[in-house]
N, C-alpha and C positions, 0 to 999 in steps of 0.2 A: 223387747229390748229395754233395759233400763240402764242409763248413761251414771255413773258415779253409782252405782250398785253396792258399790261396797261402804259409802260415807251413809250418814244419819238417818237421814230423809231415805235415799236409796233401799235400804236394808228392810224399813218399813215398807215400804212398798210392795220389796220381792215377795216379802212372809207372806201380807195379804192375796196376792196377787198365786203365787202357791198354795196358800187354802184354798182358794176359787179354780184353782185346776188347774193353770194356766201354766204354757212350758213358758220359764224366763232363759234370759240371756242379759250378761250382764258387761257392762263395757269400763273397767277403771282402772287406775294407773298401779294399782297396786295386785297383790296375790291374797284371794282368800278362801282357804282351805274348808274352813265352815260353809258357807255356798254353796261350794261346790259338793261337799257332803249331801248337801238338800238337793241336788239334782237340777243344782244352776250354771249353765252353759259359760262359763267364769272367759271373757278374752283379757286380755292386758294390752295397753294403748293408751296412748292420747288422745281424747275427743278433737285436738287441733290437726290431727294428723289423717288425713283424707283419705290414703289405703286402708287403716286399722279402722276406718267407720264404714267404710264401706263394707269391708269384709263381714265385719259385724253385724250389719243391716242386711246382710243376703238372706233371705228368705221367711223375713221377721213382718208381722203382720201389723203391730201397735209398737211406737217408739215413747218411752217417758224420758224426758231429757231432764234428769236434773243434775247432771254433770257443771260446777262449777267452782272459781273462785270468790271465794267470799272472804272479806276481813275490812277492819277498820282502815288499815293501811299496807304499803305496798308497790312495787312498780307496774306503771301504768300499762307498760307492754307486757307482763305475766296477766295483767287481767283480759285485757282484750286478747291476748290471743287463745286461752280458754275459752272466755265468755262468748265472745263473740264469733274468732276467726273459727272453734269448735262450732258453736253451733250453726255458720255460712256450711264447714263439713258437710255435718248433718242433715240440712237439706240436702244438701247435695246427693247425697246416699239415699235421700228419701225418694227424688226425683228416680234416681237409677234405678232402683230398686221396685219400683210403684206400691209403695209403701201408704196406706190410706189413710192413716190415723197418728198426729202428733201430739203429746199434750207436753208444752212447755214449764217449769216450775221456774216461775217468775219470781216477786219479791212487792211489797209493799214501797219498800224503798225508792222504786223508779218513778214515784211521783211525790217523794218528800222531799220539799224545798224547804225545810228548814223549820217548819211552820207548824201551828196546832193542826191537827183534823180529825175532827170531831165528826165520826159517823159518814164520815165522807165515803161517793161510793163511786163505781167505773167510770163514771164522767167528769171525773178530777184529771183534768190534763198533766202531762208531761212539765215538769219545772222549767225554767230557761237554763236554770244553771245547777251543777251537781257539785258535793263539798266532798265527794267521793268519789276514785274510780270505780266502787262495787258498784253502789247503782246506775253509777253511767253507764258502764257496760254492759249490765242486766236489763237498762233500758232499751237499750241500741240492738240487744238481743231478742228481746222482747218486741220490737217494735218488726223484724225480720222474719219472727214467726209471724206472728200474724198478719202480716203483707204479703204470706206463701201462701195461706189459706188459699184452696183452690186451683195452685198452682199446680200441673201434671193430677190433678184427682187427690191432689193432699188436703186432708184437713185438718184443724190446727185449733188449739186453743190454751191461752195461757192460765197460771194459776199462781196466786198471789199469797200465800201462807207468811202468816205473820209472827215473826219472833216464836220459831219451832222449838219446843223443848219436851223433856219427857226420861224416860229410860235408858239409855244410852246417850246423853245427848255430850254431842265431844265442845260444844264453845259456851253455850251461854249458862249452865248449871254452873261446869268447873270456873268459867270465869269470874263468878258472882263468889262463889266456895274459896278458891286461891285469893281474890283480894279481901276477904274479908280475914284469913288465916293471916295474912300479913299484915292487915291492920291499915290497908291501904284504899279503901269504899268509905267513898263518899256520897252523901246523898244533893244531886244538883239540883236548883231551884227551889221551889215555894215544897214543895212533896205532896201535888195534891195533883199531878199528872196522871189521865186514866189510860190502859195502853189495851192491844188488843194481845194475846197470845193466842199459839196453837198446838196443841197436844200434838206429839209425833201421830198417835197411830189417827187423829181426827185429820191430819192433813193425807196421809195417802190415803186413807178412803176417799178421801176429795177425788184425788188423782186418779182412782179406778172408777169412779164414779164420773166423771170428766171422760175418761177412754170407752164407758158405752152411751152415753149420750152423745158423742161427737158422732156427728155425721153432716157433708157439707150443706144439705138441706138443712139443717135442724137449728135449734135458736145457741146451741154452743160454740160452733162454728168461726174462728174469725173474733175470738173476744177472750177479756182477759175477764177474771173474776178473782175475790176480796176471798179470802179464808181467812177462820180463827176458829178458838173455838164459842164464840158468839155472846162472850159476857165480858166486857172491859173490866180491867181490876185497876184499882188502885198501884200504880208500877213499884214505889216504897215499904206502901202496906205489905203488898205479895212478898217483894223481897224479906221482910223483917220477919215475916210469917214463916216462908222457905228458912232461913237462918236458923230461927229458933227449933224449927221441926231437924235441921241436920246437925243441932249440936255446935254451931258456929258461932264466933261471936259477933254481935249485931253491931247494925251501921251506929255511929254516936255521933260524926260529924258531917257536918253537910259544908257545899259552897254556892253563892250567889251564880243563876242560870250568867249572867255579866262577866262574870269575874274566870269563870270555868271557861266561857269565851272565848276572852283574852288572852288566857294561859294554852292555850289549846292551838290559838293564834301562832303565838308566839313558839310554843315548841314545834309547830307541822313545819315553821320558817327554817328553823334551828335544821330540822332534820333533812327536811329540802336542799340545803345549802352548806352541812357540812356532815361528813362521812362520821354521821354516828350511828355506833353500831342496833339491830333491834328497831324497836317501834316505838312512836311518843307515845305515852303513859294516859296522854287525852288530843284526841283530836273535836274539830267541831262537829263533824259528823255523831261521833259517840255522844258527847255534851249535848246535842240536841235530841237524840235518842232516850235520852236517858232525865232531860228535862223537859219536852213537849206530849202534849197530849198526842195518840195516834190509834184510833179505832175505827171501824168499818164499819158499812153496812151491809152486811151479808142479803138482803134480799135478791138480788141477781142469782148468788149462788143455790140459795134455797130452791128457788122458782123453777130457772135454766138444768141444775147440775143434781136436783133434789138433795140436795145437804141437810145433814142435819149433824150436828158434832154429837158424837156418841160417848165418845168420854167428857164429864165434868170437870172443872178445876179443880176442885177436890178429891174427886179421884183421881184424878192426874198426881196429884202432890202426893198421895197415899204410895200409888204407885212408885212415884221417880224416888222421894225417901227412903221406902225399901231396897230401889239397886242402888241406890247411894250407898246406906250402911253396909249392904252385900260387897259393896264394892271396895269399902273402908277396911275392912277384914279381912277379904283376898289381901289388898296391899300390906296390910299387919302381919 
């Protein structure tokens, strides 16, 4: 069973996971007729809604959950009851079900406080405090899987894929592409932040690679791990680099990490407090994303999950350039 099957991550997943032979079943809120074409078990449901997971989970041997909300912003009860009251579900169906195997798609995010982290790795604690309900949720998610571990003969382990992007990828290409067409990217701080990324198809291999090493004996069991695809890039560089390869026009203004702060401050208050329509244009969570360093050490994952990223960043951009422009021209 794959949770959000039909979203980015998900999709990547089933393919891999159907070349390796495997029957999928796929659990997401929408209808996908492509899928099902492939000879994928398609339910429709909310991961928050505890008849439609269960049903789902009868008779399913491996669950990947990456069924979530993610965004900069948002109401706090849409995220938790996805993030979280979904994935309480899911156990649940796991327990019913004596389902053996869970691999959670976590997030980097659940231990950014706001801060540089430079090569940081799984024993970087929990922050005290979240500038987001994405990560707080995904933390509080995160933190339920793997306190199941064990539980009823379930085993469990999280997976921590950093700023996914690739072919298909529906937020962070077009979001970089649409503000630069408007003339509205800006580049925050000093521009010498290095960041970690992960090629779409380098994180579901994680994730299949995560579902045959889990077993509750084994060193996977019960833990979360860092994915990327294992080379920090410069976060401005890469951008300028992506611009020029898709024909866009490049960043030319930047703002003080201080100042972007402030404004970011200032409008989450605005929106907080008075019914304006949409989403503030920056919040501090983005601002700090997009001005601190954030890269990993993958040795855990190598060791425990045997990783190794198999696409380059380079070939990644080769790649994702070409469904970009393919994608330019369908819309033409």
């Amino acid at each position: 069973l794959v949770t959000g099957g039909g979203g980015f991550l998900g999709r990547a997943i089933i393919k891999q996971l159907l070349a390796a032979g495997w029957q999928v079943r796929s659990l997401a809120r929408g209808a996908y007729p492509d899928l099902e074409r492939q000879g994928v078990d398609c339910r429709r449901g909310s991961i928050a809604h505890a008849p439609t997971v269960s049903e789902a989970c009868r008779g399913i041997e491996v669950v990947f959950h990456v069924a979530a909300i993610a965004g900069l912003w948002g109401r706090y009860d849409d995220f938790y009851e996805v993030n979280v009251r979904g994935t309480e579900a899911l156990l649940g169906s796991c327990y019913e079900h004596g389902i053996k195997r869970l691999v959670y798609t976590s997030s980097p995010s659940v231990v950014f406080g706001m801060q540089d982290l430079a090569g940081a790795d799984e024993r970087l604690p929990y922050p005290a405090r979240y500038y987001a309900d994405y990560p707080k949720t995904k933390a509080m998610a995160e933190r339920l899987v793997l306190e199941a571990n064990g539980e009823h003969g379930l085993a469990t382990c999280s997976l921590r894929p950093h700023l996914i992007w690739g072919p298909g990828d529906t937020h962070i290409i077009p979001m970089i592409a649409q503000r630069a067409q408007q003339g509205q990217l800006r580049r925050i701080g000093d521009g010498k932040n290095l960041v970690d990324l992960t090629f779409v198809d380098n994180a579901a291999n994680a994730h299949l690679l995560a579902a045959q090493k889990l077993q509750l004996a084994g060193p996977v069991a019960g833990k979360a791990f860092f994915i990327s695809d294992g080379a920090p890039v410069n976060l401005w560089d890469w951008v300028a680099d992506l611009l020029r390869r898709l024909d866009l026009p490049p960043v030319t203004k930047s703002i003080s990490y201080n100042r972007a702060y402030t404004l970011a401050t200032i409008l989450e208050t605005a929106w907080r407090w008075l019914p304006l329509p949409g989403e503030p244009r920056l919040t501090r969570f983005a601002v700090s994303n997009f001005a601190k360093s954030h890269y990993f050490d993958l040795t855990a994952a190598r060791r425990d999950l045997g990783y190794v990223p198999l696409v380059t960043n380079e070939e990644g951009l080769r790649r994702t350039v070409q469904w970009w422009q393919e994608r330019e021209k369908t819309k033409a």
